[in-house]
C-alpha positions as CSV (number, residue, x, y, z in Angstrom):
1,X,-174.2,-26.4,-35.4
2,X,-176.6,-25.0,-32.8
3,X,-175.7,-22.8,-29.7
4,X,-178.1,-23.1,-27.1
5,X,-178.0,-20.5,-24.6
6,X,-178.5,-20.9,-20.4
7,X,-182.4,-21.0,-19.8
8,X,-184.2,-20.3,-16.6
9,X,-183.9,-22.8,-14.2
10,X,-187.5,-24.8,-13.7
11,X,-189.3,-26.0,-10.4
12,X,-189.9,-29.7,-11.3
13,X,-193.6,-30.6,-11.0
14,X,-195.0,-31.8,-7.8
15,X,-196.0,-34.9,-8.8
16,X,-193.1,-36.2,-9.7
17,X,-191.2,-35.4,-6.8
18,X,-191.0,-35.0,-3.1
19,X,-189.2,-31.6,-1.7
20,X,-188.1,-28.7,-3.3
21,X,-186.2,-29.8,-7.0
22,X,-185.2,-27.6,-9.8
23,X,-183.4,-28.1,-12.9
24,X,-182.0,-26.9,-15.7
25,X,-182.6,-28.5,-19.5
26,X,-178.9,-28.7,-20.7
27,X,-180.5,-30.5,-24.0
28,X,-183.5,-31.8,-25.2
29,X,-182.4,-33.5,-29.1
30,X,-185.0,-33.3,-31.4
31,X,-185.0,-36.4,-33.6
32,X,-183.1,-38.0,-35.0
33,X,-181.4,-37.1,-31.9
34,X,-182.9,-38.4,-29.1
35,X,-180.7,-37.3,-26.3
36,X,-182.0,-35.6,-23.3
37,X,-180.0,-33.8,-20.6
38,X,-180.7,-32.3,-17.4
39,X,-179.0,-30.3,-14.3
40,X,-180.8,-31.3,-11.3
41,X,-180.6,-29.8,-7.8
42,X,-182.5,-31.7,-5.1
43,X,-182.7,-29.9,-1.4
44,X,-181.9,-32.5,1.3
45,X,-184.4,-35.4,1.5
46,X,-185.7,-34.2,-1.8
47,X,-186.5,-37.0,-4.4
48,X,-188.3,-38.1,-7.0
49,X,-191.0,-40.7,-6.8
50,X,-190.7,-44.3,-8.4
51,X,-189.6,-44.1,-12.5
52,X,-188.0,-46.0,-15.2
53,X,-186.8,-44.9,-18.4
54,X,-187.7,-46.9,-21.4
55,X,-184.3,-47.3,-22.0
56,X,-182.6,-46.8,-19.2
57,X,-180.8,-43.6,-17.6
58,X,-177.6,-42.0,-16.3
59,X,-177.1,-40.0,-12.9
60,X,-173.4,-37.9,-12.8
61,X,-172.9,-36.6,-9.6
62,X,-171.8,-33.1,-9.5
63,X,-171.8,-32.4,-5.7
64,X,-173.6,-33.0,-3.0
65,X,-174.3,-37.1,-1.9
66,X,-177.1,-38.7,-4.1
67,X,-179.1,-41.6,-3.0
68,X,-180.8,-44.0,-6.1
69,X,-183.1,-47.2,-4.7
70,X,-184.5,-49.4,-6.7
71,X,-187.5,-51.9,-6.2
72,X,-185.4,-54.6,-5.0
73,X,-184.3,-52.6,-1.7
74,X,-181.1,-51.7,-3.0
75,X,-179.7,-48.4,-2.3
76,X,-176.4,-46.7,-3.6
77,X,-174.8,-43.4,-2.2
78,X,-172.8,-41.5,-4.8
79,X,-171.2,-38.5,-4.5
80,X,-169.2,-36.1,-6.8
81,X,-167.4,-37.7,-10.0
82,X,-169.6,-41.1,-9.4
83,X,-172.0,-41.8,-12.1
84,X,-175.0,-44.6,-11.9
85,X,-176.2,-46.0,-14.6
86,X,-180.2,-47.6,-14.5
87,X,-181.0,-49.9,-17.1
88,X,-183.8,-49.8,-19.4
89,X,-187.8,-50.3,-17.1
90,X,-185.8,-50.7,-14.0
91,X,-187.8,-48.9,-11.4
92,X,-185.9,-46.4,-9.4
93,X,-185.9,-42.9,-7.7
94,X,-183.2,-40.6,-6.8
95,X,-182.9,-38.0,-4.7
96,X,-180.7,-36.1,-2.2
97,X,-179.3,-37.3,1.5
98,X,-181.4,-35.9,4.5
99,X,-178.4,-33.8,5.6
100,X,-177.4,-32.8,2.2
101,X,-178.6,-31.2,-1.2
102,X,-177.2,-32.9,-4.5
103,X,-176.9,-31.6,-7.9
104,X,-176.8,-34.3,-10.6
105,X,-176.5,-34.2,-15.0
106,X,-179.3,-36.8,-15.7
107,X,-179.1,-38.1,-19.1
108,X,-181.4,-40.5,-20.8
109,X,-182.3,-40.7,-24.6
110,X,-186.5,-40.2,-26.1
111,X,-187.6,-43.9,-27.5
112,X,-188.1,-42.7,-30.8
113,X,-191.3,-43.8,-31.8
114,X,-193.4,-41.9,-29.8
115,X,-193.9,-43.5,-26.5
116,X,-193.4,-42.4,-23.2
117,X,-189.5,-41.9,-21.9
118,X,-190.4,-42.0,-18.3
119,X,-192.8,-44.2,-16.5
């Protein structure tokens, strides 16, 4: 068993996002495990540019009101208790409303064989 203790929280790179983001790594498995957790806190209008996940992530909002868009114009508002779920090389971003911040738990898992997560 491994205890991982709280570690400073990190300013997400610019070019990923748009706005001020931080989060926190809740856990990064090393293999076998391939699980990968984060605490994210998005300022209002805040969000990150077009993604997908290999295969597929998870969104659980904490507080706040998250919106996720995909390519196809959709857009879903979610707010505390809600969880999304993008499936695998869907293109997506998520972020928070203009009027409010959001803080989500973003899980998705590492592919395993050595290619990119996140595209």
């Amino acid at each position: 068993m491994e205890f991982i203790k709280q570690q400073p929280s990190s300013k997400a790179p610019a070019d990923w996002f748009t706005g001020d983001m931080r989060w926190d790594v809740i856990v990064a498995g090393q293999e076998p495990s391939r699980i990968r957790a984060n605490l994210v806190r998005f300022s209002p209008s805040a969000r990150t540019h077009w993604h997908a996940h290999a295969l597929g992530q998870t969104l659980h909002i904490v507080s706040g009101t998250a919106l996720i868009g995909t390519r196809d114009g959709t857009l879903f508002e979610a707010h505390p208790g809600e969880t999304v779920a993008c499936p695998p090389n869907e293109e997506h971003w998520h972020g928070a409303a203009p009027d409010r911040s959001v803080e989500h738990i973003a899980l998705w898992e590492g592919t395993g064989d050595g290619t990119p997560e996140t595209a």
